[in-house]
C-alpha positions as CSV (number, residue, x, y, z in Angstrom):
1,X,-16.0,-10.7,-9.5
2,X,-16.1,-7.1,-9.7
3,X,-18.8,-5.7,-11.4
4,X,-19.6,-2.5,-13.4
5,X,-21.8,-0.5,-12.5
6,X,-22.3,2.6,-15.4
7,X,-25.5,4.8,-15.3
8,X,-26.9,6.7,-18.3
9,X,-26.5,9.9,-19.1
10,X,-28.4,10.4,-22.3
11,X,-25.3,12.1,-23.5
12,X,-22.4,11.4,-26.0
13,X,-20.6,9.9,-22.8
14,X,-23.1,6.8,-23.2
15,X,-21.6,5.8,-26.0
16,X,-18.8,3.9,-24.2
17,X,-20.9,2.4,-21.9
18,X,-22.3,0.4,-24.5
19,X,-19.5,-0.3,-26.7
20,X,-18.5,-2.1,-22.9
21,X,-21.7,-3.6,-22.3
22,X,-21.4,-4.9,-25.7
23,X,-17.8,-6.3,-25.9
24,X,-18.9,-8.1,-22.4
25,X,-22.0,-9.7,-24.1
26,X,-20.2,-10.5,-27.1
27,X,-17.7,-12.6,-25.1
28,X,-20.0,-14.2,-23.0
29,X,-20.7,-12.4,-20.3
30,X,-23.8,-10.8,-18.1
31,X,-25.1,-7.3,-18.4
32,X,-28.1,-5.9,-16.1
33,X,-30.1,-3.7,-18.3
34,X,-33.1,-2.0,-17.6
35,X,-36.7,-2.3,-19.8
36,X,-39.9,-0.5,-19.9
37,X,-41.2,-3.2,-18.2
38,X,-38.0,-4.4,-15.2
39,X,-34.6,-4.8,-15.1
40,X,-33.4,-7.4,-17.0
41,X,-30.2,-9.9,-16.5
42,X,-28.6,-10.4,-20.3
43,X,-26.5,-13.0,-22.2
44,X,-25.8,-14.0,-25.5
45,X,-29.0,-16.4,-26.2
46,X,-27.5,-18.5,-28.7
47,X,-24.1,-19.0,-26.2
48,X,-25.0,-22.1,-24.0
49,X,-22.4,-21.3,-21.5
50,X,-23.6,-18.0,-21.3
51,X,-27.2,-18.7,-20.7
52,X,-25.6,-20.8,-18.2
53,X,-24.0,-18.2,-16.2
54,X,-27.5,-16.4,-15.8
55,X,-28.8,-19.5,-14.0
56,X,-25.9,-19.7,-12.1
57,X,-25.8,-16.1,-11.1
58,X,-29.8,-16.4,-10.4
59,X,-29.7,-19.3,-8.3
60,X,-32.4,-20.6,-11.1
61,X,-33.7,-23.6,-11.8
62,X,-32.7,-25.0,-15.4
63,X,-36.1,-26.0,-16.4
64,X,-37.5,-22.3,-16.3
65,X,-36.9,-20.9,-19.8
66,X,-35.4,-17.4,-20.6
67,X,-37.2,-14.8,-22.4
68,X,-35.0,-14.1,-26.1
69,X,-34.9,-10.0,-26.6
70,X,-34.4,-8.8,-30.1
71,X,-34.3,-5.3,-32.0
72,X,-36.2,-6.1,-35.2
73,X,-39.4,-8.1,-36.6
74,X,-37.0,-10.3,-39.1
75,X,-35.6,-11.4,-36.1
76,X,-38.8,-13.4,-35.2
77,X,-38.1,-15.5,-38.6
78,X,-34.4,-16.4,-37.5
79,X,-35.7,-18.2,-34.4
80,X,-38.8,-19.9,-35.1
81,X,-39.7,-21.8,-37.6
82,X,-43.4,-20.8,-37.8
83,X,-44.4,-16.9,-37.5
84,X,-48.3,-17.4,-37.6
85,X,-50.9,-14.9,-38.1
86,X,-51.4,-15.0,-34.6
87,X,-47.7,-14.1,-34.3
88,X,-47.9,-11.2,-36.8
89,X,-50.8,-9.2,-35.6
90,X,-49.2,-9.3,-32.2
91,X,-46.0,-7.4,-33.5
92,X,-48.0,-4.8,-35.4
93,X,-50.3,-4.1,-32.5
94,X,-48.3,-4.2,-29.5
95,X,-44.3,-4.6,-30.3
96,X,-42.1,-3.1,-29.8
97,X,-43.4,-3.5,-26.1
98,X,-44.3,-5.4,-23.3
99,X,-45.1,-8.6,-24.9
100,X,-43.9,-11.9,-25.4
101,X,-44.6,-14.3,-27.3
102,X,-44.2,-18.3,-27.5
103,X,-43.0,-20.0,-30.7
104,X,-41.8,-22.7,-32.5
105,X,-38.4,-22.3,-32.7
106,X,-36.1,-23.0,-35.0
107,X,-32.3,-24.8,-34.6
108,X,-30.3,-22.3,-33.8
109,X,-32.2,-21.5,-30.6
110,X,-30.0,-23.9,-28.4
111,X,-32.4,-26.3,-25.6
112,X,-30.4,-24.4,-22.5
113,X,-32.8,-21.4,-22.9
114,X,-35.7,-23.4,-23.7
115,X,-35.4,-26.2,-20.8
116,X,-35.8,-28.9,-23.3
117,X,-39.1,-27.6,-25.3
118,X,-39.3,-27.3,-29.2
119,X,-40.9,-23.4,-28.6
120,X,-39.3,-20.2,-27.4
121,X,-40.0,-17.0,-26.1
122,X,-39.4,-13.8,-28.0
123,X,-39.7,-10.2,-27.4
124,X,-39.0,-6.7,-28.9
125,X,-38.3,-4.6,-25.7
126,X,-39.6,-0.8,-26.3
127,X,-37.4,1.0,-23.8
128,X,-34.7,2.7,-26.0
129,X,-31.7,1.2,-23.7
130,X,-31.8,-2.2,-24.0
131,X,-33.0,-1.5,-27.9
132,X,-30.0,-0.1,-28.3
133,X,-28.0,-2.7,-26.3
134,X,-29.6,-5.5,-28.9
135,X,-28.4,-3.5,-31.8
136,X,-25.2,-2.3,-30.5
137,X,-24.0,-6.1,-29.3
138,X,-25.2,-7.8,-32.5
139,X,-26.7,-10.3,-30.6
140,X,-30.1,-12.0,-29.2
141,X,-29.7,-11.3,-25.5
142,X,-31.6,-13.4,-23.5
143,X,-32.6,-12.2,-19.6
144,X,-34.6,-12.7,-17.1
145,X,-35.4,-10.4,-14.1
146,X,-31.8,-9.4,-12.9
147,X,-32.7,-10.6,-9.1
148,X,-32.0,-13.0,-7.2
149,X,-35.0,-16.4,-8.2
150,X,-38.1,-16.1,-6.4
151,X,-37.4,-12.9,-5.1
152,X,-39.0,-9.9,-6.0
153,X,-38.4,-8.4,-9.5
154,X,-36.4,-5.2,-9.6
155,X,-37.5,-1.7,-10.7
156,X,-34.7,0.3,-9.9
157,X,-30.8,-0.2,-10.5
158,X,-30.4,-0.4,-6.9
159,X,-32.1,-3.2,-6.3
160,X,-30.0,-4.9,-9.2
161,X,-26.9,-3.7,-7.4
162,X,-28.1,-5.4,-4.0
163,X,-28.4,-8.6,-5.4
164,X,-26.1,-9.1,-8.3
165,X,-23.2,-6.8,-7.3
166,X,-20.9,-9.2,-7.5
167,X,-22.2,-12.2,-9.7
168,X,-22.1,-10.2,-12.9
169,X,-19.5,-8.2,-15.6
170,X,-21.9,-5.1,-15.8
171,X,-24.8,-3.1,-14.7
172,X,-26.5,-0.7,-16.3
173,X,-28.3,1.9,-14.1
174,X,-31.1,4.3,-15.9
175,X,-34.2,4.3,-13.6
176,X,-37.0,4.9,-16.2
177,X,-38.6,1.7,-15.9
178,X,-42.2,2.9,-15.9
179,X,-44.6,-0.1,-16.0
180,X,-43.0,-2.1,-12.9
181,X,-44.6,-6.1,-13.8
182,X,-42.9,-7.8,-16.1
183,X,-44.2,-9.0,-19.7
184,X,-47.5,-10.5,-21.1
185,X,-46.2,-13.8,-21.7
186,X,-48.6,-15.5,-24.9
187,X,-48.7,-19.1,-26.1
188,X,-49.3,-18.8,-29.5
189,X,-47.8,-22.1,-30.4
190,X,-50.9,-23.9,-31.5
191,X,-54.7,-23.1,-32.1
192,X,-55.4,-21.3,-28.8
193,X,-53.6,-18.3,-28.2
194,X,-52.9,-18.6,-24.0
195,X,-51.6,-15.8,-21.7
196,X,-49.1,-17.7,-19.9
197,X,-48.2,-15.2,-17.7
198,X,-50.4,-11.8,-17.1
199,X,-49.1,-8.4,-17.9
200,X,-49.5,-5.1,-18.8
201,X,-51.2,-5.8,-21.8
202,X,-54.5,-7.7,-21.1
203,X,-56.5,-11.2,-22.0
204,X,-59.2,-8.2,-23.2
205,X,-56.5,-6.9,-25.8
206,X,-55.2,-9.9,-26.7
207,X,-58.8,-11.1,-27.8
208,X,-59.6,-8.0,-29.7
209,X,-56.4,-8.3,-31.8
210,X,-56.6,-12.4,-32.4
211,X,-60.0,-12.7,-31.7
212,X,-60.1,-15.4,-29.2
213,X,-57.7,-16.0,-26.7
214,X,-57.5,-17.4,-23.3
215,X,-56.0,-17.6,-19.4
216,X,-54.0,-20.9,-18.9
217,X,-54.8,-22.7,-15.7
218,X,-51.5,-23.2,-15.0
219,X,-51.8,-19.4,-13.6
220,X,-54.2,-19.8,-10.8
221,X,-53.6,-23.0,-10.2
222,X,-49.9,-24.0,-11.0
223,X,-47.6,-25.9,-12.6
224,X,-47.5,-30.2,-12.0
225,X,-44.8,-31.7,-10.4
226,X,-42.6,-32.9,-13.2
227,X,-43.8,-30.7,-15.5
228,X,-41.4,-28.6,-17.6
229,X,-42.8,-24.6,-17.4
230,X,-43.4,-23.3,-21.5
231,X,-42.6,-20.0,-19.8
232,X,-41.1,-18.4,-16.9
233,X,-42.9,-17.9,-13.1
234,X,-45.0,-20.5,-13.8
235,X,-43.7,-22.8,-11.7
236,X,-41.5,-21.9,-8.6
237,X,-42.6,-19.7,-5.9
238,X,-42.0,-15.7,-7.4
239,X,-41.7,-12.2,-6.0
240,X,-41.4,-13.4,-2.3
241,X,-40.1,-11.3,0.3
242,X,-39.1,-12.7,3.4
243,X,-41.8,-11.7,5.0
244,X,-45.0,-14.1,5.1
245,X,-47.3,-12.7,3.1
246,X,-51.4,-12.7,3.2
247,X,-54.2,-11.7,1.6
248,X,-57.4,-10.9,2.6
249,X,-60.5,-10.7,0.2
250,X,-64.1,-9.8,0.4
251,X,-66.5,-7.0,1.0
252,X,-64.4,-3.9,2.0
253,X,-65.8,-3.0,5.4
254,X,-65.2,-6.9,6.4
255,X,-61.5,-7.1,4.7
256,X,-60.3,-3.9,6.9
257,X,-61.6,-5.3,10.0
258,X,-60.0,-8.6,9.9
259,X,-56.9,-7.1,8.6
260,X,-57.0,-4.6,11.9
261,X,-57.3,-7.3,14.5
262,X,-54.8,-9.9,12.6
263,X,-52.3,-7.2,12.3
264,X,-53.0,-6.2,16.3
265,X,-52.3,-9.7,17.0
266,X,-49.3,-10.3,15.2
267,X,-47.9,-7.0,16.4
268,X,-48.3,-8.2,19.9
269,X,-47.1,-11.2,19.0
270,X,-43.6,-9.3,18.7
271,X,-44.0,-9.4,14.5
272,X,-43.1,-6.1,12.9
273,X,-46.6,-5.5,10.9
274,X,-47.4,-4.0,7.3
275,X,-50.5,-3.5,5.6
276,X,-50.8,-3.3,2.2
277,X,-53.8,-0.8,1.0
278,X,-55.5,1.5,-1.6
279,X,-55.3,5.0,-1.2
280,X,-59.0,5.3,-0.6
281,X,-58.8,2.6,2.5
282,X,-55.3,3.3,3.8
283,X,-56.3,6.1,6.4
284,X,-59.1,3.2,8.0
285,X,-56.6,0.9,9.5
286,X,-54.9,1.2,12.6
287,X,-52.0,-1.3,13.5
288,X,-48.7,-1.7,11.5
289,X,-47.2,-0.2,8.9
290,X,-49.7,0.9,6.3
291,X,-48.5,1.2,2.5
292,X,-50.5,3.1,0.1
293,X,-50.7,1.4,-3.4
294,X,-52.3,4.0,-5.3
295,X,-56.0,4.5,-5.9
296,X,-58.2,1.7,-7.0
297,X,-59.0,3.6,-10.3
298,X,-55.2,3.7,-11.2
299,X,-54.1,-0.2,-11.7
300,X,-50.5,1.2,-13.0
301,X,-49.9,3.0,-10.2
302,X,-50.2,0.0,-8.3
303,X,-48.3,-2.2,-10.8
304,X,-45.3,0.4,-10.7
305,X,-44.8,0.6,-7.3
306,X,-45.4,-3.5,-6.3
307,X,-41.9,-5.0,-6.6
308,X,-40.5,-1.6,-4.7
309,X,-42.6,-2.0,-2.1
310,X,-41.9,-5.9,-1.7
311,X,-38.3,-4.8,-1.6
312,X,-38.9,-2.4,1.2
313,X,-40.0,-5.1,3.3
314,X,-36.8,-6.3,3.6
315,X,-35.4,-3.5,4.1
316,X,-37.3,-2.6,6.9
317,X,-37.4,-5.9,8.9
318,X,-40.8,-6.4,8.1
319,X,-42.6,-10.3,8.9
320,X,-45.9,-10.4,8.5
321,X,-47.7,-8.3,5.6
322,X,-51.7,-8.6,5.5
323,X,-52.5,-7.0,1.7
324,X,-55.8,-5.7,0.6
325,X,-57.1,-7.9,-3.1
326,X,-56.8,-5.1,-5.9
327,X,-58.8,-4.5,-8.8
328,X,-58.5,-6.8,-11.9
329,X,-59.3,-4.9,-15.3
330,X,-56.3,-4.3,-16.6
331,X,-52.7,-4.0,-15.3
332,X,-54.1,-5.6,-12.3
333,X,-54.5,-9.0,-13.3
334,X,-50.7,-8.9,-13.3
335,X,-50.8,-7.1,-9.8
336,X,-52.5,-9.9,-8.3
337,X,-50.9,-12.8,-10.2
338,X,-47.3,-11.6,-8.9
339,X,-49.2,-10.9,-5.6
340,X,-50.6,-14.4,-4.9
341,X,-47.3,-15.9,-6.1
342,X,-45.2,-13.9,-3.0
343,X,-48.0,-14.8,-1.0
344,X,-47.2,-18.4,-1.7
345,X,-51.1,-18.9,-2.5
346,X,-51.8,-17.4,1.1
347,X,-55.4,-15.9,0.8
348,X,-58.3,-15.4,3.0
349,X,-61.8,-14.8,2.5
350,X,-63.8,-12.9,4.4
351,X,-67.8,-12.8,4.6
């Protein structure tokens, strides 16, 4: 397959890049598109087949549902069956934007893009690209992260274009994705409103809007064996570069001397090293190649440049990453939640 590959302008001359993307969506086919949040891999969400194509071209397991984007609040009432409060104060206070939500859905959502459940998830993108895709197409697009599963997520058209070049109709290149971790994922389904998956909004502002709200096990400790997920990344291994991945945690002085003589080690061990870091501890260690996160007072920093830096790894023949544990306020609950997952739950602690 040869794929498209069209990159905004924010001119007049956009205007035929969606009436393509659109026509292609419209007959069933996948479009790369970015959001505020990453890029996302789209397909008609009420078109089984199509929905089908996105696992196929993901390599993605069938029981991991897909995320339904739409334009417009009346579209919540077209596919579920039961907009709650919980459901409306959600949309005034954070959509459109990085949220999702869980719902009952109604018939017309088809079981493909729900792996079997009687709930689907629903968001109202902010960035002005793929709003416009939504309302251009006609459609509910459904996408995940346009990468290749378990993987990590992309941030940047390239990344798109080095795994899906190929596997898709179209890509859309406009690299303005700013927050760089994918959505708050929220249960809100029955009583308890759970985050299902952290993001850039947080459990903290989630509370203040319901008021009460809480973190699903599931996060920290996984998903059961036969167990369908209610959401996506809950289950399979996420965000993984080919490189084995560790964390170290504990009291700073401690974490960057253990990091120093692991990463020694493994560099004489023939392993090309990199050390993952906060600007303020970067300059301390000695062996590998050290990767400045951003500051520990600036979570989004971090979140932004995560899934880049996990790319880079590949890139650069990298094996063996040691990673600092970062601070948890806000964005970087989601930091660390994508984090553990590509370390495959590899974490050390240090006294």
């Amino acid at each position: 397959m040869k794929t498209i590959i069209s990159t905004i302008r924010h001119d007049e001359k956009d205007d035929e890049i969606y009436k393509k993307a659109a026509k292609i969506l419209q007959n069933g086919g996948l479009v790369a598109f970015p959001t505020e949040t990453v890029y996302g891999l789209g397909a008609d969400a009420l078109n089984s087949d199509a929905s089908a194509k996105i696992y196929a071209a993901k390599g993605r397991p069938s029981d991991n549902p897909l995320i339904v984007h739409i334009a417009d609040e009346e579209d919540l009432y077209k596919l579920s069956c039961d907009v709650n409060d919980y459901a409306k104060k959600l949309v005034k206070a954070f959509c459109p934007g990085p949220i999702t939500m869980i719902l009952k859905k109604t018939d017309m959502v088809p079981d493909t893009i729900t792996g079997g459940l009687d709930t689907v998830a629903i968001r109202m993108p902010s960035h002005p690209v793929a709003r416009r895709l939504i309302k251009d197409s006609g459609i509910y697009i459904a996408a995940p992260s346009a990468n290749t599963s378990g993987k990590p997520s992309p941030t940047r058209a390239s990344h798109v274009i080095h795994d899906m070049d190929g596997r898709i109709d179209m890509i859309i290149a406009d690299d303005t994705v700013d927050i760089g971790v994918e959505s708050t994922i929220v249960d809100i389904s029955g009583d308890m409103p759970t985050i299902l998956r952290p993001g850039f909004i947080t459990l903290e502002q989630v509370k203040e809007v319901l008021g009460k709200a809480q973190m699903d096990p599931a996060i920290t400790e996984g998903v059961a064996a036969g167990v369908t997920p209610k959401a996506p990344g809950m289950k399979y291994k996420h965000y993984a570069p080919n490189a084995k991945i560790t964390i170290v945690k504990g009291q700073q002085d401690k974490v960057i001397e253990a990091v120093n003589r692991m990463a020694v080690e493994s560099s004489r061990s023939g392993h090309n090293v990199a050390v993952m870091a906060s600007s303020e501890t970067a300059p301390l260690y000695t062996a590998g190649q050290v990767i400045d996160m951003g500051s520990r007072n600036d979570e989004a920093e971090t979140a932004r440049k995560l899934f880049a830096v996990l790319r880079q790894f590949d890139e650069s023949g990298v094996d063996v990453v040691y990673s600092e544990s970062f601070p948890t306020d806000d964005v970087g609950q989601a930091v660390m939640n994508r984090l553990i997952k590509a370390a495959g739950h590899t974490v050390i602690e240090v006294s």
